[in-house]
N, C-alpha and C positions, 0 to 999 in steps of 0.2 A: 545455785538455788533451783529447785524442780516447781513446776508450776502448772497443776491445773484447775480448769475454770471449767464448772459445772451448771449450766444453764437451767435454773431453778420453774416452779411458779411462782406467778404473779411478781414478778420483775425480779426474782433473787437471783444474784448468784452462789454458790459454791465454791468457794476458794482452797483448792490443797494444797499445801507448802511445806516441801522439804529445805531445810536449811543444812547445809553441808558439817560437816564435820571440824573441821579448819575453820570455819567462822568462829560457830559456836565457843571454840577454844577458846580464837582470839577475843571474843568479846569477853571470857571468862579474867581471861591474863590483863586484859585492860581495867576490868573492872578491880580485880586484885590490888593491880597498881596504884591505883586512886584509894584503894581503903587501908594500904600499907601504909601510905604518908601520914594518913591520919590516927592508922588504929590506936587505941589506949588497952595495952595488955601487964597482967601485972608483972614486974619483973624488970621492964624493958622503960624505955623511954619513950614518948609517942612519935612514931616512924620509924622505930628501929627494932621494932621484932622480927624473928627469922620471918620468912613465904611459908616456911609449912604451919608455923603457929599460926599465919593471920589465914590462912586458912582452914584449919581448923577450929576457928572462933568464929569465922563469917564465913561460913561455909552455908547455910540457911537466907542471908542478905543478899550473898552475891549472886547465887542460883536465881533468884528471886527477881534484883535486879536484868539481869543477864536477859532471860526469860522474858519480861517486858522490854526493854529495848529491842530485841531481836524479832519479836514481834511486831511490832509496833513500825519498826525501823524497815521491815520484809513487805509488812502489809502496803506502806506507803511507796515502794519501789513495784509493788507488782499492779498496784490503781495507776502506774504510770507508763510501765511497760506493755500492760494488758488494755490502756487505754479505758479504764473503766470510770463509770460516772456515778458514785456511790451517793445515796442519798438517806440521810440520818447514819446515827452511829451502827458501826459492825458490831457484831457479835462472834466472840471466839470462844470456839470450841475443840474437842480430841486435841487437847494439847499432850503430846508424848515429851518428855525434856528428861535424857539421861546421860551421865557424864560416860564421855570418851565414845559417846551417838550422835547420829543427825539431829536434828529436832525437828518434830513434827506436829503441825498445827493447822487447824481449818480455818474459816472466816467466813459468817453468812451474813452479806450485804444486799439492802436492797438500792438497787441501782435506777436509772434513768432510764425509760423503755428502749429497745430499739425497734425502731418499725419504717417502714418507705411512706415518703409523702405521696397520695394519689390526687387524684384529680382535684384542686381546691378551688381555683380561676371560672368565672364562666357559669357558678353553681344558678341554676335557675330557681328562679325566684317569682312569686307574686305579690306586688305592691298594695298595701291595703288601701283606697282613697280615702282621702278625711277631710272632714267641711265641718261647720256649725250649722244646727239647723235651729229652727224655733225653740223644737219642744226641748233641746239642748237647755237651752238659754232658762226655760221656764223651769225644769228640773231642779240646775240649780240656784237661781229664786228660790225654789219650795224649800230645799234643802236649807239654805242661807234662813230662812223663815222658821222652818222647824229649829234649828240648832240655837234660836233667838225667841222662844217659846218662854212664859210663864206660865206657873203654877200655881194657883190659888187654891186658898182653901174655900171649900163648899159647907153651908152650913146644916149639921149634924142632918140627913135621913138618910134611910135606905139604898143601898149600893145598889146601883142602874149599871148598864151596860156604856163603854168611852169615859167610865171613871178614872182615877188613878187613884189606889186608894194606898196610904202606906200603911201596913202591918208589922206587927209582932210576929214574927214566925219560926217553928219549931217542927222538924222531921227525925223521926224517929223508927228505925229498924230491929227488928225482935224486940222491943221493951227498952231499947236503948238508944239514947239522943246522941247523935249524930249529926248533926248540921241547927245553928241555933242564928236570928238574927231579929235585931230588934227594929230597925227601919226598912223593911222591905217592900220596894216600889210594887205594885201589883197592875198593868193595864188591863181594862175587865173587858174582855173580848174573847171571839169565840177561838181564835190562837192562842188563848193559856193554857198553857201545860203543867200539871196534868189537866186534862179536861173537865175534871170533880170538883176541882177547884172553882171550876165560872158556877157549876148550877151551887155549893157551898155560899158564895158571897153573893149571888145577885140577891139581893131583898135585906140583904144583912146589917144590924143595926152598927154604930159604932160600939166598942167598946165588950161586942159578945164574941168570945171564941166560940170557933166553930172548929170541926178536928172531923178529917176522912181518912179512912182507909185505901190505899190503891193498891192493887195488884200485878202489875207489867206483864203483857207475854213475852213468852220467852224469845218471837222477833222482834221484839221493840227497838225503835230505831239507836236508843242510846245503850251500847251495850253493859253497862255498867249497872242499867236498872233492869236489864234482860229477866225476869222469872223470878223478880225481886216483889219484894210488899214493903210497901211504905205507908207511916202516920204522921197525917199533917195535923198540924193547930195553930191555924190563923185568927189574932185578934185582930180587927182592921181598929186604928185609930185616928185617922183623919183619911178626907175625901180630900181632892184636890180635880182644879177642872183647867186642863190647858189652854189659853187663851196666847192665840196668833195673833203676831202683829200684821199688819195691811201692808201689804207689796203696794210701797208707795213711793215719795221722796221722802218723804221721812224715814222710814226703813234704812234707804241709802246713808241719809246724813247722820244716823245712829251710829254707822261703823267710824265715823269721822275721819275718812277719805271721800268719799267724793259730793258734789253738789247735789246731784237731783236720782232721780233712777236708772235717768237715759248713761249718765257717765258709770254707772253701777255695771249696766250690763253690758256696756263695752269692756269695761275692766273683765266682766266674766267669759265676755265670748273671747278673749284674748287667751285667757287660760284653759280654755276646754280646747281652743284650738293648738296650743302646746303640748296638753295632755294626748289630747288623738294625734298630734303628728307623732310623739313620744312611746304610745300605744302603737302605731304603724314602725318603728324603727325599729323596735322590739321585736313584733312579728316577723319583719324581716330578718334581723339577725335571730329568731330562732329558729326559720326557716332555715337557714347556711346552716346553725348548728346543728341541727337532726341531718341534712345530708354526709355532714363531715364526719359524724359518728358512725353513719348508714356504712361511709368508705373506707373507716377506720375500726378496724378492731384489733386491738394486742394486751398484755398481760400489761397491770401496772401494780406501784407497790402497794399492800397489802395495807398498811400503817398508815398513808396517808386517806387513803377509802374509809378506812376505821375514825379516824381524825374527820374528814368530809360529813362523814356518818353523825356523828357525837355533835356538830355543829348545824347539821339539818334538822337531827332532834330536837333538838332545844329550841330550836326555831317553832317549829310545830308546834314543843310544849309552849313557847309562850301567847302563840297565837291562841292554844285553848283555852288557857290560862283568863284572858281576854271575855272569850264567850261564854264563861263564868265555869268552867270545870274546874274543880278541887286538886290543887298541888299536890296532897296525900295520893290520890288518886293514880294523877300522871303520873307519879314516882313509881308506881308498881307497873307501869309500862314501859320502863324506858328500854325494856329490850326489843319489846312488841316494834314503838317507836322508831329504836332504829334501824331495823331489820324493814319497816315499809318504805324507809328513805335510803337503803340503800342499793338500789338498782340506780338512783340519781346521784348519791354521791359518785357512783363510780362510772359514772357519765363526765360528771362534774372532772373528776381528774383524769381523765381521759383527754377529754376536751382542752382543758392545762396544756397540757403535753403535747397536743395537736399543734396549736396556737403556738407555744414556744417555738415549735418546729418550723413552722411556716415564717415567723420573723426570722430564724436563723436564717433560713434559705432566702426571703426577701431581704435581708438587710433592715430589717425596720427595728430598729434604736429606739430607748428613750437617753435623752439628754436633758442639760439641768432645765433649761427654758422649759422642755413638755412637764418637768417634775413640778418647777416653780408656776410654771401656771394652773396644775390642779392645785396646790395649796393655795394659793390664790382665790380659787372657787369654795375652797373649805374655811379661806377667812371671811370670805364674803357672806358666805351662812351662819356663819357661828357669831360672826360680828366682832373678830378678834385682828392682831395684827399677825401681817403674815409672818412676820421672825417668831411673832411666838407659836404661831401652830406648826413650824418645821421644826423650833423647837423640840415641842412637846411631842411630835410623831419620832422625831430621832430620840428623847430622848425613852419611849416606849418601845423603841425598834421598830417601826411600822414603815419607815420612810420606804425598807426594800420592798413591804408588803402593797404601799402605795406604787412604788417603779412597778411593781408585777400587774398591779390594775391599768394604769397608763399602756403600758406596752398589748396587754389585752385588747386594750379600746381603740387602741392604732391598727391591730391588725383587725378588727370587727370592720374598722373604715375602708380600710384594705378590700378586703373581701367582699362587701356591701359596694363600695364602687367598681370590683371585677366583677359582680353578677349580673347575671341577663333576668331586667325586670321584665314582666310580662303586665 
């Protein structure tokens, strides 16, 4: 068998392979063999027609067979000869297959980078310090307070400014409705957008529509309504006036955890202070990973960055999703989308490949213990038992997807206790 490996982009190779002559036969005569015992021809009894009839009757099946074994059978002998580390399925091409010739056939695989480990030990690093301070503490109180807000109604006059008024409301583009909703919160501040909309409702009775025209320039900051005209028609039908409750003990003992305030905002400062240590861990491990990228750079496969890609996107999308952007909308982006995320996915698997790299040369394993105690952490959250969330991850195939984050977070630990903090 002849064998060469053609050193592709973005981690492919090229595989050409000649299969000898003498193979090919034998795999023909062996395949013969097996469909003689069985053949059903008419005339004969099954297993006893001459070799030249059951070849001339499967002469289409056995080629056929012959052809994927041989393949199949070559490709797996040369991933071992050639030492290759294929990743997802090959792709076969220029297959040449004629009797009483070699056979000839390509195979484009994308494979496992090869590249040198550089400098990873030692990366310097800047620690970010973290404390709790007052106005930590008081932030969030505020927060805790707003998120614990009522809403009354106010009785029927004129829209003032710190309303909340909800509407009826309808937008409309060339003559055509386009966006329709009947309970829409409105806060009446000089931050409403469009800005036509505050001078429209300040003084406005209930129960009158009022309807503007807006025109966008062409840089406005949301590119969607870029050089666009839009028609509103808002009915406002109730006023509503938010009434905070008093950062008090009562407050505290409304969550029904704790007694007074004081045990409120120990519980709080406990938690900002996990978040900033969490927030500093972070920075530090993405400190190490921008040097590691800085020191690493090699071709990787193509299909997974694509994959990376498609799963950044959608992240995005749903974060917009959130800040009230239109699914219709984002759908007509999703190429824009993930063409802006992919300078990170292919960070992202780069980075993969680094890491793998460096456990292989450290020795750093996961074993059942590391595996059983992150499902541990994941029954602890969900509130499940642990046989059933290993379960459910094995029986979703996730378990290897979990061993690949465990082993990630060992060598982050790795790496975070070889750097020189400053």
């Amino acid at each position: 068998m002849k064998i060469n490996v053609e050193e592709q982009k973005d981690a492919q190779k090229l595989i050409k392979v000649e299969v000898e002559t003498e193979r090919v036969d034998a795999a023909l005569e062996d395949i013969y063999n097996g469909i003689q015992k069985r053949a059903h021809i008419a005339g004969f009894r099954p297993g006893k027609a001459p070799r030249d009839m059951v070849k001339a009757h499967y002469n289409k099946a056995a080629n056929e067979e012959a052809l994927n074994r041989l393949i199949w059978d070559c490709y797996r002998e040369v991933v071992v000869e050639k030492r290759i580390n294929p990743i997802g399925y090959p792709v076969i091409v220029d297959v040449n297959f004629n009797k009483g010739k070699p056979l000839n056939f390509s195979v484009k695989v994308e494979t496992r980078p090869e590249f040198k480990l550089k400098a990873y030990k030692g990366i310097k690093v800047k620690e970010k310090p973290y404390e709790v301070v007052g106005q930590d503490t008081d932030n969030a109180l505020k927060q805790m307070q707003e998120s614990m807000a009522e809403y009354k109604n106010v009785k029927a006059r004129p829209i003032a400014k710190e309303d909340y008024v909800v509407c009826s409301y309808e937008c409309f583009s060339g003559g055509k409705l386009i966006d329709k909703k009947d309970k829409l919160w409105l806060y009446i501040s000089n931050q409403l957008q469009p800005k036509e909309l505050l001078a429209l409702l300040l003084g406005a009775e209930l129960g009158t529509t009022k309807e503007t025209e807006v025109s966008y320039p062409k840089d406005y900051e949301y590119k969607e309504l870029a050089g666009q005209s839009r028609l509103y028609k808002v009915t406002p039908k109730e006023i509503k006036q938010k009434i905070l409750p008093e950062i008090d003990d009562e407050l505290a003992k409304s969550t029904g955890h704790f007694k007074n305030l004081s045990e409120l905002k120990i519980d709080l400062d406990k938690n900002i202070l996990k978040q900033k240590r969490l927030e500093s861990e972070r920075d530090l491990e993405n400190q190490i990973y921008k040097v590691l990228l800085e020191n690493h750079s090699f071709d990787v496969p193509a299909s997974l960055v694509e994959r990376q890609s498609l799963r950044l996107a959608e992240e995005s999308k749903q974060k917009l999703l959130q800040q009230g952007y239109k699914k219709e909308d984002l759908d007509k982006q999703d190429d824009k989308l993930k063409e802006s995320v992919r300078s990170g996915a292919l960070n992202n698997v780069r980075l993969f490949f680094i890491m793998q790299k460096i456990a292989e040369q450290e020795k750093i394993e996961v074993g059942e213990v590391d595996l059983d105690k992150r499902v541990a952490e994941i029954a602890s959250y969900t509130k499940e038992a642990q046989a059933k969330v290993k379960e459910r991850l094995k029986g979703n195939n996730l378990l290897d997807s979990l061993k690949e984050q465990v082993l990630h977070d060992k060598v982050v630990e790795f790496l975070v206790a070889q750097a020189k903090k400053r």
